[in-house]
Every structure is written in structure tokens, then in C-alpha cells.
N, C-alpha and C positions, 0 to 999 in steps of 0.2 A: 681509359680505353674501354670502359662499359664491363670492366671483369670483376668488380668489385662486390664486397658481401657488406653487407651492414645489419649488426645485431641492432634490435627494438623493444622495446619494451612500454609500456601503457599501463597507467593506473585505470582499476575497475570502472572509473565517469569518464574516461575515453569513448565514444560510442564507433561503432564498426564502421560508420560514414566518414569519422575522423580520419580510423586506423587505413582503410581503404585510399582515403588521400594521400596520406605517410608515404603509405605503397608506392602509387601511384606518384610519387614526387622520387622516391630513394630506387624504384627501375631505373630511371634515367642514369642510374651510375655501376647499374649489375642486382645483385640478388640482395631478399634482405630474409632475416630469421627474425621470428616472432622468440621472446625470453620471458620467461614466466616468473622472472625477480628482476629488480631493476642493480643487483651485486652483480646479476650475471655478465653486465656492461664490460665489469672490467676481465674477465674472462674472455670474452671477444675481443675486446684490446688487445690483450695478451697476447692471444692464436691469428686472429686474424688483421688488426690494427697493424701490430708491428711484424706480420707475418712474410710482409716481401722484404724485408730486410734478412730475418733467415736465411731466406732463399738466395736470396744476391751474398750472402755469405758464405753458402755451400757452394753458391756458382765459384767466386771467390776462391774458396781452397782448391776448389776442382781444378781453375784455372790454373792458380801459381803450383798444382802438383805437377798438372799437363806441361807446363812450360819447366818445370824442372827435370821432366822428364825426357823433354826433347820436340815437342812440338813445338809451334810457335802464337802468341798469344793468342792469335785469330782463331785459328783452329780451335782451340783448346777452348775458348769464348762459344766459338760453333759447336762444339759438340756438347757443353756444358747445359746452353743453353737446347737446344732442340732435346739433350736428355730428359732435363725439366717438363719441359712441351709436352712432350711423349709420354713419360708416367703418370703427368697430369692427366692427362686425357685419356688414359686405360684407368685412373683411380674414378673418372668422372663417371666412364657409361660404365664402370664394373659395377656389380653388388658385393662383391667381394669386399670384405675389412683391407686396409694397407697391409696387416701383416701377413694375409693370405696371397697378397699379390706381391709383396716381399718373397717369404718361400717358395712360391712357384719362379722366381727368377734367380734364385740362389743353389747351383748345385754344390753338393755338400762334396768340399774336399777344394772345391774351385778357385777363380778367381776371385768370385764377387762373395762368397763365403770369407775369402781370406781377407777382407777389404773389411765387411762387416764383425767378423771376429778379431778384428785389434780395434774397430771403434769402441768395440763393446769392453773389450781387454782396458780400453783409455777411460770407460767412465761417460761417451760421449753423449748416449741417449739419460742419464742421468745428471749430465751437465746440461741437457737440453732441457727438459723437464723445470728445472731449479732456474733456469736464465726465464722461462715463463711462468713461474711464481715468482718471478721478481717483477715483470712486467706487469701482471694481476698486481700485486703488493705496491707499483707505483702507481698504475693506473686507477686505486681506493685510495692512497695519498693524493693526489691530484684534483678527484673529485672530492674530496673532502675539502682539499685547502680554495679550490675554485667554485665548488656546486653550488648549487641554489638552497636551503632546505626545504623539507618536501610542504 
């Protein structure tokens, strides 16, 4: 769908004609990030590689809570999804950090306090963390067991 990011990276005898092609071939599929170590590869892996799978994950729980809750899967799909849409695109044109755009939609005492205060009660943003150094940790297994040497 052209929404795509791709990390990059080029050894110093790459010359800017090269790297401007690269460009200019990896638009065709969304945005790309220049990396200034070719380890950082698997760090993009990690966050953004396996990153819509996250998210189909979070939709995922959002849905089967919604549908536990008494909606019915569509709905709960609709609002799951247009929520995503939505933060995405206030984290897009913000300058804002997430976690400043986090507290500003959290009153303290609230619902979405209460929702975030038993994630955090569970470990979640530190089970998150740890499931993307697994992903870094396979995505350097991988290139190790497939890569080229340099």
C-alpha cells in the first residue's frame, strides 16, 4: 500500500549516485532511513520489519476484549482499526514524543489510566520490549546463518 519504511545502510565506496537510486527504487514502496551501521539492520527488523504484526496483535486483543464485552466482531474490528488510523496519524504530524501524546489522552483517575495501569501492573510494556530483542537476536541469527560476508 506505499506505507512502508525500509532501513538502509551503505558501506563508505557506495557513492551518492548509487545511494540516490536505492532511494529512488525503495519510494516506490513508502519511506526509507538511512543507518550508520549495517547491525542496525536488525533493529529495523525488529521495530519495523515485524512491526504490523504487533499491531494486528493489539487489534487482536482489542477485538476479542470488545467481543467479550458485548459488541460484535465487526464493530469491535471498526473501532480497533480506525483507533490505530487515528493515533497514527496525530503521532505522524505531532512533534510530540508518544509518551507526551500518551499523557495528554490519559486522565489520571480515568478509564484509559485504568486500562494503562494494569498493563503496566502485567509487565506488558516490558514483555514488549523483550519480544523485540528477540526479534533483533533472530534477525542477527539469520543474517549470520544466510548473509553474504562483507
Amino acid at each position: 500500500i506505499g506505507q512502508g519504511i525500509t532501513g538502509l545502510f551503505a558501506r563508505d565506496r557506495v557513492s551518492a549516485n548509487d545511494k540516490a537510486f536505492v532511494e529512488e527504487v525503495i519510494a516506490t514502496t513508502g519511506q526509507s532511513l538511512w543507518l550508520d551501521a549495517e547491525e542496525q539492520l536488525d533493529v529495523v527488523t525488529a521495530l519495523s520489519g515485524s512491526g504490523p504484526a504487533y499491531v494486528f496483535y493489539f487489534m487482536e486483543a482489542m477485538t476479542l476484549a470488545g467481543t467479550e464485552m458485548g459488541l460484535s466482531r465487526e464493530q469491535t474490528h471498526q473501532l480497533a482499526v480506525a483507533t490505530f488510523t487515528g493515533a497514527s496519524a496525530l503521532a505522524q504530524s505531532s512533534t510530540d514524543s508518544p509518551q507526551v501524546l500518551r499523557q495528554r489522552v490519559t486522565s489520571k483517575g480515568g478509564t484509559t489510566y485504568a486500562a494503562l495501569t494494569s498493563m503496566e501492573a502485567s509487565g506488558v510494556k516490558a514483555a514488549f520490549v523483550q519480544a523485540m530483542q528477540a526479534a533483533q537476536t533472530r534477525a542477527a541469527e539469520l543474517g549470520d546463518e544466510f548473509g553474504t560476508p562483507a
